[in-house]
C-alpha positions in Angstrom: 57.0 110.7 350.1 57.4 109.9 354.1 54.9 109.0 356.9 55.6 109.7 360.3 53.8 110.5 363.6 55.2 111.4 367.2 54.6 113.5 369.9 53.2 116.8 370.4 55.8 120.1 371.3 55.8 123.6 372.0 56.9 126.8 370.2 58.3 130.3 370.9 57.6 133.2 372.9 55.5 136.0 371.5 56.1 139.7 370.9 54.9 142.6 370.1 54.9 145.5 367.4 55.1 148.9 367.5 52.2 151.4 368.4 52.7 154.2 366.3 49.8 154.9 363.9 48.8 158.5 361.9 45.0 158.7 361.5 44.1 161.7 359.0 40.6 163.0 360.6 39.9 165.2 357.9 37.8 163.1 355.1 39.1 163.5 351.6 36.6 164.0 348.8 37.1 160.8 346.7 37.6 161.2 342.7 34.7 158.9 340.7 36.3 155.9 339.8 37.1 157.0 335.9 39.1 159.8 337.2 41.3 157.2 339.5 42.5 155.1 336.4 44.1 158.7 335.6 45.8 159.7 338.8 47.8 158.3 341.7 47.1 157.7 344.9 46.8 161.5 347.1 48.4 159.2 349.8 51.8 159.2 348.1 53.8 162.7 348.0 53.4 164.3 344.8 56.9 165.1 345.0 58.3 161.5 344.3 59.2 160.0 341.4 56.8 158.0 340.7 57.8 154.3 340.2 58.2 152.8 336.6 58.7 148.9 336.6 60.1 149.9 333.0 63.1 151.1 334.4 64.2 147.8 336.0 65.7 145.4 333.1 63.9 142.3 332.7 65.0 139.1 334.9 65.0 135.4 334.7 64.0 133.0 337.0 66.0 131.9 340.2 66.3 128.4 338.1 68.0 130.3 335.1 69.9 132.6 336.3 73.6 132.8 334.7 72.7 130.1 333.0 71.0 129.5 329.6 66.8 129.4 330.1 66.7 125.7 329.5 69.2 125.2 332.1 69.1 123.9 335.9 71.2 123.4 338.6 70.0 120.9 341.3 72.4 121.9 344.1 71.3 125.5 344.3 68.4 126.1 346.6 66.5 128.6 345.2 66.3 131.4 348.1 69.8 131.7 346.5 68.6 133.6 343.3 65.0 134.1 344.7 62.4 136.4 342.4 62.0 138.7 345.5 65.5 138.5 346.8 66.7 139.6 343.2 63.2 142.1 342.7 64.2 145.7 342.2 61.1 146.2 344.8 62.6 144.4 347.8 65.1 147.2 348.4 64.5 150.8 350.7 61.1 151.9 349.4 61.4 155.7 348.1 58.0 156.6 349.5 57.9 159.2 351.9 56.0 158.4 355.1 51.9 158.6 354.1 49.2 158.6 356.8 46.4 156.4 357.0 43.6 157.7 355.2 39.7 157.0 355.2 37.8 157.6 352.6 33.8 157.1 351.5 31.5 158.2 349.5 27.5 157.6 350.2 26.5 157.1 346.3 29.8 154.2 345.6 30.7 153.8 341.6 30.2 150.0 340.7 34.1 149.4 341.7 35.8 152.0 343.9 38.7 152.7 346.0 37.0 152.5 349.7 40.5 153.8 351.3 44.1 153.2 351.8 45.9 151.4 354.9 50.0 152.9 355.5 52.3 151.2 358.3 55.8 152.6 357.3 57.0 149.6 357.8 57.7 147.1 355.2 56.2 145.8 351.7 52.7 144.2 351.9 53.1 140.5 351.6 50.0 138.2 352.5 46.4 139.1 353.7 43.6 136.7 355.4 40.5 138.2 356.1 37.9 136.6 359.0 35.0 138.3 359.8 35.5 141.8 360.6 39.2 141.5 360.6 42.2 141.8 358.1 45.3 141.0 358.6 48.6 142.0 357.2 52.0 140.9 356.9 55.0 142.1 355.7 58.8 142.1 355.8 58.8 143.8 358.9 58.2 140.9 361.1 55.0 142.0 362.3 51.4 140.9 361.4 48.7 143.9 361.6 45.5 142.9 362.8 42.7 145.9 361.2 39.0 146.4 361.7 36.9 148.8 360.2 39.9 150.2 358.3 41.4 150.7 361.6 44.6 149.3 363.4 43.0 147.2 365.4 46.1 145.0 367.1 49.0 143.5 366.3 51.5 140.6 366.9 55.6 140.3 366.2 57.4 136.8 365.2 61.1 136.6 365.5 61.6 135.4 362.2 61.8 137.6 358.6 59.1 138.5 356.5 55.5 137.2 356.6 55.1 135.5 353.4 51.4 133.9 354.0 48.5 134.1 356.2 45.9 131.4 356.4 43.1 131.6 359.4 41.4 128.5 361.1 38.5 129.3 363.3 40.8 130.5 366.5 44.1 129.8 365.2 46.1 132.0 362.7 48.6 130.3 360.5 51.4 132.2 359.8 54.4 130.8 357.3 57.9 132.7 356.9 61.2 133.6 355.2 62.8 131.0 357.7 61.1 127.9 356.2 59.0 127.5 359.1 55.2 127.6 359.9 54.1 129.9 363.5 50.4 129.4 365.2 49.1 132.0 367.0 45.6 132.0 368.9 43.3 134.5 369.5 42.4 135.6 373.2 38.7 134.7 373.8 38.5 137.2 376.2 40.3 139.9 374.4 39.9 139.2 370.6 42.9 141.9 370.3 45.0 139.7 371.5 47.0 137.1 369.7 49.1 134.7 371.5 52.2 132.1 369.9 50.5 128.8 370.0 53.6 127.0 368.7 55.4 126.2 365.6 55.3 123.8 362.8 57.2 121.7 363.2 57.3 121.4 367.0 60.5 121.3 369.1 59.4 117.5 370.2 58.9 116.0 366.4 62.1 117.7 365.7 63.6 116.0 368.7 62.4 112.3 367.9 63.2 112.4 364.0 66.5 113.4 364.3 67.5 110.5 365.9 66.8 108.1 363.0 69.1 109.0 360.1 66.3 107.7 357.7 64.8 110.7 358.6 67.7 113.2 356.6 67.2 113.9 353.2 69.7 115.8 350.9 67.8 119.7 350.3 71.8 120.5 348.5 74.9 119.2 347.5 77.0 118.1 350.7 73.3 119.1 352.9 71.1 117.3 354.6 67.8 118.4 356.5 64.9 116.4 358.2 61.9 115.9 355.9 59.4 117.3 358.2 61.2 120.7 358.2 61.2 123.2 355.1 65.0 124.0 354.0 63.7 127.6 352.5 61.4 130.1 352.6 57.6 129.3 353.1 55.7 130.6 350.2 52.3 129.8 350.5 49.6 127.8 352.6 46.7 126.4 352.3 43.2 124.3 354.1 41.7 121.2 352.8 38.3 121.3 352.4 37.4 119.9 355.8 39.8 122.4 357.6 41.9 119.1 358.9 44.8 119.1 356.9 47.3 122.6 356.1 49.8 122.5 352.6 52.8 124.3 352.7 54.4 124.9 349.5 58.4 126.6 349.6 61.2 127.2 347.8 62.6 124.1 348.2 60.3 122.6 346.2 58.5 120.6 348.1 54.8 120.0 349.4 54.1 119.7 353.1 50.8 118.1 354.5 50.4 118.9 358.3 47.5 117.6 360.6 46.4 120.5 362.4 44.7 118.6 365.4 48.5 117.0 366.3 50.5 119.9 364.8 52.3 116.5 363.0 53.7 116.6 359.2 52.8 113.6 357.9 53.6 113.7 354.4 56.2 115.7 352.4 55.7 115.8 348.8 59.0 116.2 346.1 56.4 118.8 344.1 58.5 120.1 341.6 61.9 121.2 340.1 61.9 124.7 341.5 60.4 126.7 343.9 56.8 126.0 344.4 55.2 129.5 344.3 51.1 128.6 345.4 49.3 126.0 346.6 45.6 125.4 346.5 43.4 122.8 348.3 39.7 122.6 347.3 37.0 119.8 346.9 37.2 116.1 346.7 40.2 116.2 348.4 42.2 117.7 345.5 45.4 119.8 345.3 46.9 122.3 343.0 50.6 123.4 343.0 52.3 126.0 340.6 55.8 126.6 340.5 58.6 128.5 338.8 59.6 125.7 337.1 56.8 126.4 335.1 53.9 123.5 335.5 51.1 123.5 337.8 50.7 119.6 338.9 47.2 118.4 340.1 47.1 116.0 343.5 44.5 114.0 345.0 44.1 112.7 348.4 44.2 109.4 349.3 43.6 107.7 352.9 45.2 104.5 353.3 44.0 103.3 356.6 45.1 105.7 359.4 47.2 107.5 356.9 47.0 110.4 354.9 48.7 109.9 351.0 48.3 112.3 348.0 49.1 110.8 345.0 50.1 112.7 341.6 47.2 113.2 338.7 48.4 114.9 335.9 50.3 118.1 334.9 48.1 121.0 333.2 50.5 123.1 332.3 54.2 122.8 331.1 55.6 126.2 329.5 58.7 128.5 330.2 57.1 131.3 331.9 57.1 130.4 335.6 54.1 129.9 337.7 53.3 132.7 340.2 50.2 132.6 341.5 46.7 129.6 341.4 43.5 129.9 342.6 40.2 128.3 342.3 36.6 129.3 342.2 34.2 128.8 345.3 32.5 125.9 343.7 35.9 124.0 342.7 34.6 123.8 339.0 37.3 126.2 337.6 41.1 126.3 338.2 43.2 129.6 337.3 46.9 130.0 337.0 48.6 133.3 336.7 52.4 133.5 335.8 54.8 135.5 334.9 54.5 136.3 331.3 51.3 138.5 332.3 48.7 135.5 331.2 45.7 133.9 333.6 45.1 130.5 332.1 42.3 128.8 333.2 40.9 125.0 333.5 37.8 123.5 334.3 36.7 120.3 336.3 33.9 119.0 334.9 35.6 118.7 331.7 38.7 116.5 333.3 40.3 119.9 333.6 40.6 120.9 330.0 41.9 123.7 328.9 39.7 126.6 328.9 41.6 129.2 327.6 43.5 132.7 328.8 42.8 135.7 330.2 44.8 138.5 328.6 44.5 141.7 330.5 48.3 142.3 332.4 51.4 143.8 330.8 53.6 142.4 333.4 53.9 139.4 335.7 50.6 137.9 337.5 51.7 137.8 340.8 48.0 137.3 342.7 44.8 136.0 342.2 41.7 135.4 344.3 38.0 134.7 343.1 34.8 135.2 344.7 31.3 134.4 343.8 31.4 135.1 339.8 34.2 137.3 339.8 38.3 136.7 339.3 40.5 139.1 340.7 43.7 138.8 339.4 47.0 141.6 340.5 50.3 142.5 339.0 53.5 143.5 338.7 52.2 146.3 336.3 50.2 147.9 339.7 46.7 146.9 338.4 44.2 144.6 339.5 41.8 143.2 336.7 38.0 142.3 337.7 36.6 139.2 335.5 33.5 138.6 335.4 32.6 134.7 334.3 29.6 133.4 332.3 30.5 129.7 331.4 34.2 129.8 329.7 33.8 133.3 328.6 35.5 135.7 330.7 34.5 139.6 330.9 37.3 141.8 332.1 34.7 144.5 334.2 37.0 147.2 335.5 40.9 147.4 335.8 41.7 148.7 339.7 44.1 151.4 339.9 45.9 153.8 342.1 48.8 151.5 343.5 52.3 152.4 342.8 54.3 149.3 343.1 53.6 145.7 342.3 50.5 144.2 343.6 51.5 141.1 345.8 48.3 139.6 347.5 44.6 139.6 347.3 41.8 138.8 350.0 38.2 138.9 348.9 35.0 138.8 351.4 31.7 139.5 350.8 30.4 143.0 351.4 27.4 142.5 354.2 25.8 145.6 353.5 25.1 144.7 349.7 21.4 145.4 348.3 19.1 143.1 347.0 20.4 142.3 343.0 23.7 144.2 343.4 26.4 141.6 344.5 29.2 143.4 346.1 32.4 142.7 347.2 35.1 144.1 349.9 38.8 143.4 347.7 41.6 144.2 349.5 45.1 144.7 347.8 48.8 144.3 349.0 51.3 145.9 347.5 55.1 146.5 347.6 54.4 150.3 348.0 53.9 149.4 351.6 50.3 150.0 351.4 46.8 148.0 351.5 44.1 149.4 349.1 40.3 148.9 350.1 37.7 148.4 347.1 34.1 147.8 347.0 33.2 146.0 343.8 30.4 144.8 342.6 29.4 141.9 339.5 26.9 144.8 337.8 28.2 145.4 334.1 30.0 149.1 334.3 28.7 151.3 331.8 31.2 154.5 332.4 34.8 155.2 332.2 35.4 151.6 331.7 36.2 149.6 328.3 35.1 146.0 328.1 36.3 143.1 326.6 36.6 139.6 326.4 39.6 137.1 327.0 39.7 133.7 325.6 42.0 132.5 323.9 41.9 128.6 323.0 43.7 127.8 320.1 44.5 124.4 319.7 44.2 122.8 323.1 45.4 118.9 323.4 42.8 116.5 323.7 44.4 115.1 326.5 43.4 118.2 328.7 47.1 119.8 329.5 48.5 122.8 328.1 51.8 123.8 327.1 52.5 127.3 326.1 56.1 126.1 324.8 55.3 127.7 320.9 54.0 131.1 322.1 55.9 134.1 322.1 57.1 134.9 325.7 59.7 137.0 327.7 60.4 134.6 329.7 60.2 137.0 333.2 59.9 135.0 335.6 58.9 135.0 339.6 
């Protein structure tokens, strides 16, 4: 771990994206929900072969590869062998060019598609949703800004794709294939327009560390970088409670804490042994972090004096399946972990995070998750989004989402405002690596059509001790 402080910098110019947009006028009569788990989406030309994660052979992770599955190499960084670098999804997408489409339908099923968001431009990424707005990135350098299911604005960084979007009240944090972290604010007088507020970490905190040597750590063999910077792609962020503090998590394995007031890192965190794939912050200043290596590692923060330190707490998982994706519940009281073997394990607080079993509703990789009020939302390589429903440990699996045709990459939840009086519902927007964003309204009621359910929990044998290790259970081993 390091502590430093120093002055205060600037960032990089802004840009813009293109204009071009294809609005369909001409409503299309949606199909009941039962009849969507049947077909694809009418937005994608009948005439394509459809895409079939089958045909891909299975992959292991970055931190296996030519070697055996026990194996790892400490000099490779792992953008070398990254999951999405080596993903049969991250090449030219065979989609033909859809328009946007708008679609509603006054009497809604329980959990329905709402409508479908195209930009021929790049695989869907990260989402953030504030307010009225959704934003959107992808691998085409460009964040989308949308309201109302609408383009609404948009914004252009120099650097690859957008690999996560986190909003804070007026500023938008953006973090990237480059290893580094851009802040954009939005115009008060124009709320379309978003302008580079700098970039983490500045120009000036660059300047004044690299004039101690102390200040270079190795990142590879025969390579040195400053500790404040990230030496690979950004993979996730996250806000402490208190919106004071932002975690970066990357592929070079490390943890980031960065005061947002200062725009200063002031602590970076050797997390894990591979790539760190999700970080979440939530209450009483704790910190979750899930990474291929397979372990998700719980951190508490500490303040000692002026300074900000997390310290380790324990390890609640340890298995071979990698970690891909956390998330935790609006109260803090539950903690899920999806990964790569298709599972959602879960732990809860209360109970000094014991184990509280697994959610078993994916055939391929977990790659997102998000919860709101009672419900878990968890998406997959397999194109599907599970709904969970939670009563104590006991998980219902409500509905399985479907009609996107490639992997399902991020999730953004917000309440729907217009919801009635005893019927909870939910706005759920979807990602995907078909280039598009799916729109669902879903709602807590117990489905009684078209839908099968059933519970997930599985808790054999759990250590008293409160971690987990999946080492003994049958697994293929994909990881991400």
């Amino acid at each position: 771990m390091r502590d430093e402080r120093g002055g205060g910098g600037g960032g990089e110019g802004e840009g813009g994206g293109s204009n071009m947009m294809f609005v369909e006028t001409n409503s299309i009569p949606r199909p009941k929900f039962g009849n969507m788990l049947q077909y694809s989406d009418p937005n994608i030309s009948s005439n394509m072969v459809p895409y079939d994660p089958d045909d891909f052979p299975m992959r292991n992770s970055s931190a296996s590869m030519q070697t055996s599955p026990m194996s790892y190499d400490p000099s490779r960084m792992s953008c070398e062998g990254s999951p999405m670098l080596m993903s049969p999804w991250n090449q030219t997408s065979p989609y033909s060019k859809s328009p946007w489409s708008q679609q509603y339908d006054d009497a809604l099923p329980p959990n329905s598609l709402i409508g479908s968001l195209v930009r021929e431009e790049g695989h869907i990424y990260s989402l953030a949703t504030a307010g009225d707005l959704l934003y959107t990135g992808s691998d085409s350098k460009n964040i989308r800004v949308w309201k109302n299911l609408k383009e609404f604005s948009g914004f252009k960084s120099n650097s690859g794709l957008v690999k996560a979007i986190i909003i804070s009240g007026q500023k938008i944090f953006t973090g990237h294939q480059d290893g580094k972290i851009r802040v954009w604010k939005i115009n008060p007088r124009n709320p379309s327009v978003h302008k580079r507020a700098g970039t983490l970490p500045t120009l000036m905190d660059i300047f004044k560390c690299s004039v101690k040597p102390s200040n270079y750590v190795q990142v590879r063999r025969r390579r040195t970088a400053l500790w404040i910077k990230h030496s690979d792609a950004i993979s996730c962020l996250s806000l402490s409670d208190d919106k004071t503090l932002l975690y970066s998590a990357s592929w070079d394995r490390t943890l980031k804490v960065w005061r947002i007031e200062n725009s200063k890192c002031v602590e970076s965190i050797n997390a894990h042994d591979d790539a760190v794939n999700s970080v979440v912050a939530t209450v009483e200043g704790l910190v979750f972090t899930g990474a291929a290596d397979g372990t998700v590692k719980v951190w508490k923060r500490e303040l000692q004096g002026k300074a900000t330190k997390h310290a380790f707490v324990q390890k609640l998982l340890e298995q071979e399946s990698a970690v891909t994706a956390l998330a935790v519940n609006p109260s803090g009281s539950i903690v899920y972990c999806g990964s790569s073997d298709g599972l959602v394990n879960f732990w809860e607080r209360e109970k000094q995070f014991s184990h509280g079993g697994v959610l078993k509703g994916h055939k391929l990789a977990v790659l997102c998750l998000a919860a709101a009020g009672g419900l878990v939302f968890s998406g997959s390589a397999d194109k599907t989004i599970c709904v969970w429903r939670r009563d104590g440990v006991i998980h219902t699996c409500l509905s399985v989402l479907t009609g996107h045709t490639g992997p399902v990459k991020c999730l953004a939840v917000e309440e729907d405002r217009e919801s009635l009086d005893g019927d909870q519902r939910w706005v759920v927007y979807s990602g995907s690596l078909d280039k598009s964003v799916k729109v669902w309204s879903v709602s807590d009621v117990t489905q009684t059509v078209g839908i099968q359910q059933q519970q997930y929990v599985d808790v054999d044998s759990l250590p008293s001790d409160g971690s987990f290790s999946s080492a003994g259970r049958a697994s293929k081993n994909r990881r991400y």
